[in-house]
C-alpha positions in Angstrom: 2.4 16.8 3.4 5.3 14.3 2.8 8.5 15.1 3.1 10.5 12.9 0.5 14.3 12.4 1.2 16.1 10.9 -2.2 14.3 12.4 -4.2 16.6 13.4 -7.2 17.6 9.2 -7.4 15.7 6.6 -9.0 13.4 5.0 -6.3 12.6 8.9 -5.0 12.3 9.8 -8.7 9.2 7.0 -8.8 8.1 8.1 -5.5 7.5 11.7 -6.4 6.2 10.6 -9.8 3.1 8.6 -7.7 2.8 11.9 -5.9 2.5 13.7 -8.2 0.0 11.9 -9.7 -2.2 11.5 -7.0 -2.0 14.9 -6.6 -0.9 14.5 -3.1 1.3 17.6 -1.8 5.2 16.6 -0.8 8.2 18.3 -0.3 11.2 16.7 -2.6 14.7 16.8 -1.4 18.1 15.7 -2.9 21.2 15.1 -1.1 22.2 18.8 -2.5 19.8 20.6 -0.9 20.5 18.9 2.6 22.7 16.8 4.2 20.5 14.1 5.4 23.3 12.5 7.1 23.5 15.4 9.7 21.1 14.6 12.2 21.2 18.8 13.0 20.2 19.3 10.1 17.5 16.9 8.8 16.2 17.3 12.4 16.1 21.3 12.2 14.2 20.6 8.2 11.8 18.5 10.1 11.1 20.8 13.0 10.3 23.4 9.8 8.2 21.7 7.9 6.3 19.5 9.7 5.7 16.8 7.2 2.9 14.0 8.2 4.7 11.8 6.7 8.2 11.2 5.6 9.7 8.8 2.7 13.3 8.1 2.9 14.3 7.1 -0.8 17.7 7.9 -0.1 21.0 5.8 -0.6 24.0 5.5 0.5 26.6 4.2 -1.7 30.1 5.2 -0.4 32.9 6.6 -2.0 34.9 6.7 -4.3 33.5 3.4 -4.1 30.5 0.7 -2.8 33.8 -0.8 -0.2 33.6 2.7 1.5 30.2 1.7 2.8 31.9 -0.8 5.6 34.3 1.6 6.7 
């Protein structure tokens, strides 16, 4: 199973779309359902799934704008 972080934006969007496809079994998550940025909590999602894999398609643009990002 692949757990597939992102997967609400663009790049995770195509990611799960190839998946999907090829009919391979994945778990997708957006930034709404967890808070990837916690390490709690992505670790704790981790520990109960298991995944074989995992695909970060995530991004991190900053706000309210890109000049957040190095801050």
């Amino acid at each position: 199973m692949v757990f597939l972080l992102g997967a609400s934006g663009y790049i995770g969007q195509a990611f799960a779309n190839e998946l999907s496809h090829r009919k391979i079994p994945f778990t997708p998550l957006s930034r709404r359902e967890i808070d990837y940025a916690n390490f709690r909590t992505l670790r704790a999602a981790l520990l109960k799934t298991k995944p074989d894999f995992v695909i970060n398609a995530a991004g991190f643009t900053g706000k309210p704008n890109v000049d957040a990002c190095e801050n």
